[in-house]
C-alpha positions in Angstrom: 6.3 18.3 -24.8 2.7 17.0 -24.1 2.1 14.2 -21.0 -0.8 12.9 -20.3 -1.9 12.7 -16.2 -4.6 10.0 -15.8 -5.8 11.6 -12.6 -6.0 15.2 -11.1 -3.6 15.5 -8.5 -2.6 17.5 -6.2 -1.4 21.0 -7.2 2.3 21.0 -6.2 3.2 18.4 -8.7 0.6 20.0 -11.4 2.3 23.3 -10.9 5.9 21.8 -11.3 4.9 20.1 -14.8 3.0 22.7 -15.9 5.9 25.3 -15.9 7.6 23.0 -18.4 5.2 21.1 -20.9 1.4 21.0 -22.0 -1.0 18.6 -19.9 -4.0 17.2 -20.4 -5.7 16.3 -17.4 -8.5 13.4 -17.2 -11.1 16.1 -16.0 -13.0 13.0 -14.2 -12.4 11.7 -11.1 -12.8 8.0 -11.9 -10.6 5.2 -13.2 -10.0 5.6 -16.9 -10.6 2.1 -19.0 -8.1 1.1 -21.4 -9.5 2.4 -24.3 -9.7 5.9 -22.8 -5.7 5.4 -21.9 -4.7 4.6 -24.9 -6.9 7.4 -26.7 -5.1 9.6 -24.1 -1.7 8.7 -24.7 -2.0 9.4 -28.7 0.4 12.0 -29.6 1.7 12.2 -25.9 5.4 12.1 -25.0 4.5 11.3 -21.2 2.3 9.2 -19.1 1.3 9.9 -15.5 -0.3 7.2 -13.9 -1.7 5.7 -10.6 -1.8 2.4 -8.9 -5.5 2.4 -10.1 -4.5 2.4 -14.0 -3.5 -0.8 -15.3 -0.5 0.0 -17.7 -0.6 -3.0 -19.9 1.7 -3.8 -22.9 -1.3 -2.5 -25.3 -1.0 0.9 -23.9 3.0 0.5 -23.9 3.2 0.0 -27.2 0.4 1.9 -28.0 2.1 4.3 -31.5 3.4 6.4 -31.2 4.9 5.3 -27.8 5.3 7.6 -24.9 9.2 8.7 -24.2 8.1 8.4 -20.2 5.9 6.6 -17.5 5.6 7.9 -14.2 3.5 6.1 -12.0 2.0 7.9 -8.5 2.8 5.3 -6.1 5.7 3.1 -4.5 4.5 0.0 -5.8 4.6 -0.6 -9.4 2.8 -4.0 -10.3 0.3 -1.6 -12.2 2.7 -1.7 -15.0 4.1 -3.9 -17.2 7.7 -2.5 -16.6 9.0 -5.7 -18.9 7.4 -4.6 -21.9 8.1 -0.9 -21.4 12.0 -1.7 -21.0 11.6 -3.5 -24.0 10.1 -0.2 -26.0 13.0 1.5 -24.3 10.6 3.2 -22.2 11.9 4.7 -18.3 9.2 4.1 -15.8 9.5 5.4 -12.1 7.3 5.4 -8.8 7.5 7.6 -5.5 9.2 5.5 -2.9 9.8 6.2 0.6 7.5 9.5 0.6 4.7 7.5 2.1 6.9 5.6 4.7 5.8 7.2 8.3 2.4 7.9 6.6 1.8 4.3 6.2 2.9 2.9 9.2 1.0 5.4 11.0 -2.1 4.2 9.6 -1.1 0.4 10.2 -0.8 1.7 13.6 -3.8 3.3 13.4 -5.9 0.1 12.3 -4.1 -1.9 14.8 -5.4 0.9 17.9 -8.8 0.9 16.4 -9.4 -2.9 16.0 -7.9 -3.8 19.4 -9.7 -1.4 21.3 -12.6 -1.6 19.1 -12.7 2.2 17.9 -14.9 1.6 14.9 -17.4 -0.5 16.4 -17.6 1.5 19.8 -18.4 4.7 17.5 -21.3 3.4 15.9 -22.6 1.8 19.2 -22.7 5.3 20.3 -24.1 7.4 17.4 -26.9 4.4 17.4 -28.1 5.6 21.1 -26.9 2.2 22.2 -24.8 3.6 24.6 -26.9 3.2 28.4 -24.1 3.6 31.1 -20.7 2.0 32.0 -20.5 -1.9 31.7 -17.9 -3.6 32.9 -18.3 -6.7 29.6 -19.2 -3.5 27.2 -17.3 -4.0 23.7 -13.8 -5.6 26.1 -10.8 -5.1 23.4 -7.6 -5.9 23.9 -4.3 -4.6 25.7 -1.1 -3.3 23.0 1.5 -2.4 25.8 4.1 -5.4 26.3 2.5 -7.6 23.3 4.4 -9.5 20.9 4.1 -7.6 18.0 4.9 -9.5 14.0 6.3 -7.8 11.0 5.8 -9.5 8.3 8.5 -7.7 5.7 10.9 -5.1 7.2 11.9 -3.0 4.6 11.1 1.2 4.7 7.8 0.9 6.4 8.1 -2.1 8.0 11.1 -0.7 10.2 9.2 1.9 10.7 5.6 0.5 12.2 8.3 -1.4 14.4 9.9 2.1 15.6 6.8 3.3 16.2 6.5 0.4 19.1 9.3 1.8 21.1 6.6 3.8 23.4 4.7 -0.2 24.2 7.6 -1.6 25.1 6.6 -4.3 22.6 8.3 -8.1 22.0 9.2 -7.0 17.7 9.5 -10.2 15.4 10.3 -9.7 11.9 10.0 -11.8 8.7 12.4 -10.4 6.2 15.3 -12.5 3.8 17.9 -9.7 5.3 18.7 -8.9 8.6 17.6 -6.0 9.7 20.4 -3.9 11.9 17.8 -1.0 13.0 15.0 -2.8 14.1 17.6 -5.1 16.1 19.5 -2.3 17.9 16.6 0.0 18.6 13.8 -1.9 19.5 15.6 -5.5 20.1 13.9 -7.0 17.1 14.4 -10.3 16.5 14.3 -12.3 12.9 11.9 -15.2 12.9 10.6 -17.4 10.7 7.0 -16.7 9.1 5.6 -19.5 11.1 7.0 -18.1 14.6 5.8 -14.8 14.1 2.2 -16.3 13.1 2.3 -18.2 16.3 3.7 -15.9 18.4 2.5 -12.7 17.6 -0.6 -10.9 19.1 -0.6 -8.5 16.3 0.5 -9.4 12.5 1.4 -6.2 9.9 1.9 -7.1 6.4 4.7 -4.7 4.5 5.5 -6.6 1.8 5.6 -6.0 -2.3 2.7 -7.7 -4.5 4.8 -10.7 -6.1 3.6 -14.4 -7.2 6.1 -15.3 -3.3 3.8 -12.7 -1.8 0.3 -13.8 -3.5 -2.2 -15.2 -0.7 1.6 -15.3 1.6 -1.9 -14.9 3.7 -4.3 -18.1 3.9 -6.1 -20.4 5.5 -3.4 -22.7 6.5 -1.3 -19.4 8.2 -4.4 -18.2 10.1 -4.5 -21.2 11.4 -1.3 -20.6 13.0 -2.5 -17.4 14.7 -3.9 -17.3 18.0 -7.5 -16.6 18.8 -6.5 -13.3 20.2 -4.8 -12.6 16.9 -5.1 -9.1 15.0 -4.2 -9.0 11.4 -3.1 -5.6 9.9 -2.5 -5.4 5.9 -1.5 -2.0 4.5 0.6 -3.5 1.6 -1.9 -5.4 -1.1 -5.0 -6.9 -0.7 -4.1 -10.4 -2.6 -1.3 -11.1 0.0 -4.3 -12.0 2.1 -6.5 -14.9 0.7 -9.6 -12.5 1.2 -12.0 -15.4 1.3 -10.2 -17.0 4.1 -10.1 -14.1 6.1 -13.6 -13.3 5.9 -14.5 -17.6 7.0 -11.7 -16.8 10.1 -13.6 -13.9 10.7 -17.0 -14.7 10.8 -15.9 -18.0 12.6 -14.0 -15.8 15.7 -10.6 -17.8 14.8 -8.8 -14.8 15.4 -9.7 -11.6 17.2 -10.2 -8.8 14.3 -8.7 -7.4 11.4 -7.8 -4.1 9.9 -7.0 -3.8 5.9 -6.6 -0.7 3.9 -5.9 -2.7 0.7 -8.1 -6.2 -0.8 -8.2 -8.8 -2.9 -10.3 -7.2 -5.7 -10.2 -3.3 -5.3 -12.2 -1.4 -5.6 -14.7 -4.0 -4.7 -14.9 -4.9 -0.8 -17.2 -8.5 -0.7 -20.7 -7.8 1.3 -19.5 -10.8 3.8 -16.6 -8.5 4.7 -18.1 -5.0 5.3 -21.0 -6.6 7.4 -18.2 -7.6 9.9 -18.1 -6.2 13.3 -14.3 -7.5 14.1 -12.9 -5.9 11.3 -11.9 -1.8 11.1 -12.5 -1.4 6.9 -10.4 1.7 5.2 -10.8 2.5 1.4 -7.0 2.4 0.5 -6.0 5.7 2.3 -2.8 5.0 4.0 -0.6 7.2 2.1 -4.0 9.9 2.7 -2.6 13.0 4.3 -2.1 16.1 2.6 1.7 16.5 3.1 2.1 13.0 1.9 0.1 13.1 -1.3 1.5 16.6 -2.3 5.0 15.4 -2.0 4.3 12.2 -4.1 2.9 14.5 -6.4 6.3 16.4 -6.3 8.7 13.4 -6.8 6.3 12.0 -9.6 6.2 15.4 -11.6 10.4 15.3 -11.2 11.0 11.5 -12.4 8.4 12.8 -15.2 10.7 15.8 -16.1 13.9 14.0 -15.9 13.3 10.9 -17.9 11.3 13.4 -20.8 14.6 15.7 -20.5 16.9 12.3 -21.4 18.1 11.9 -17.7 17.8 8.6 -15.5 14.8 9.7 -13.4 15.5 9.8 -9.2 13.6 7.1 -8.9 13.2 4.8 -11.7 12.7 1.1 -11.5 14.0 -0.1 -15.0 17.5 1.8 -15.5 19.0 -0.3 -17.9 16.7 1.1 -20.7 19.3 3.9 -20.7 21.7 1.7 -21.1 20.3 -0.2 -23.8 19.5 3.5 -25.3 23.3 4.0 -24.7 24.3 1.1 -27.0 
């Protein structure tokens, strides 16, 4: 069969695919545009995408329809999974993969804006740096804080794992009680508003949905303390972008660290001329482990769901059903 892979990736996954069927391989490393999906798709049985590819219904139905879409990521709002179930069409993503790799960039944005890694770096490459001071670039202490997860599903359990060593105060936000977090790290479920007042630092690990959109805004800031830090590794419109950046610029909380925004790939001037915020370009899941193994899983749900099997991981099931019938 022939699939079509939006993206180079990284071999392991290449490799697996290739053994099996023909690929053609966007030999750019951009974003394609819709036209160029749907030109790609022609004649395809499969469709590998990423979060950067918007899968619309004009590309789903697109004829003659693809038998498969696997998308390279654990989110999925990229695609229009209603109208693919609707064709008849599986679609799958790579969850829990990424689920220590994450965190452990949440955790690293939440080091660097406390302590002010970013910033102190560029002070020193600038030949700024003129001796000890005891006021030079003060941050902020992590060890006993109250730290605020806002969504405790696979990575949010985990960044609050991760805070066993700092002997942290864990609050979660989450509709379902979560039994982990509670027994290992004495968690405790609180209300969105309690863990924006309470918190010193605030992670966001929860799904792009119109509940979740701008979940993030002026009002909640307001609820933070001045000593706040806000962490967002999940998607950049759970954060009213435009707020943050007025919070920011105004010192109403501390600092900020986001490796997602509002409008990717575009990051607003206001924002990247900020001192009190730690900027990454959407690389959480970055690591070379990580990104092979999604790569891996991907290729497999591909594989499956063009062999006539439910994939490992796919997110609209009942289209075998409906196949079934």
């Amino acid at each position: 069969m022939k699939i079509f892979v939006t993206r180079r990736l990284p071999t392991p996954g290449i490799c697996l695919l290739e053994k099996e069927h023909d690929l053609e391989i966007n030999p750019e490393n951009q974003v394609l545009s819709k036209k160029e999906i749907i030109r790609g798709v022609k004649g395809k049985d499969g469709l590998l995408c990423l979060l950067t590819d918007t899968i619309d219904e004009d590309i789903i139905t697109a004829e003659p329809a693809v038998k498969m879409i696997a998308n390279y990521a654990v989110g999925y709002d990229n695609v229009d999974v209603e109208a693919a179930t609707k064709q008849g069409i599986p679609v799958s993503n790579t969850p829990g993969v990424l689920t220590d790799t994450t965190a452990e960039m949440a955790w690293a944005l939440i080091y660097a804006v406390a302590r002010r890694i970013a910033e102190g770096d560029r002070f020193a490459r600038d030949g700024r740096f003129e001796g000890w001071d005891p006021m030079l670039l003060l941050g902020r202490d992590l060890t006993k804080k109250t730290l605020g997860i806002i969504g405790a599903g696979r990575i949010g359990t985990a960044v609050g794992l991760k805070s066993k060593g700092l002997q942290m105060k864990v609050l979660y936000v989450d509709s379902a009680k979560n039994d982990t977090l509670e027994k290992e790290v004495q968690a405790t479920q609180a209300s969105l508003e309690r863990a924006l007042e309470d918190s010193d630092f605030i992670t966001l690990h929860v799904p792009l949905t119109d509940d979740t959109h701008h979940l993030i805004g002026k009002a909640e800031i307001d609820q933070m303390k001045e000593s706040a830090i806000l962490i967002n590794t999940s998607r950049g419109p759970v954060v009213d972008e435009q707020a943050l950046i007025n919070a920011l610029e105004h010192n109403r909380i501390f600092g900020a660290g986001l490796d997602v925004y509002e409008h990717e790939p575009m990051i607003p001037q206001a924002l990247r001329k900020l001192e009190n915020v730690v900027l990454q370009p959407h690389s959480a899941s970055a690591t070379v482990d990580t990104r092979s193994n999604m790569a891996i899983i991907a290729a497999k749900n591909m594989l499956a769901g063009l062999d006539g099997k439910v994939p490992p991981n796919c997110v609209n099931p009942e289209v075998f059903e409906k196949n079934k019938n």
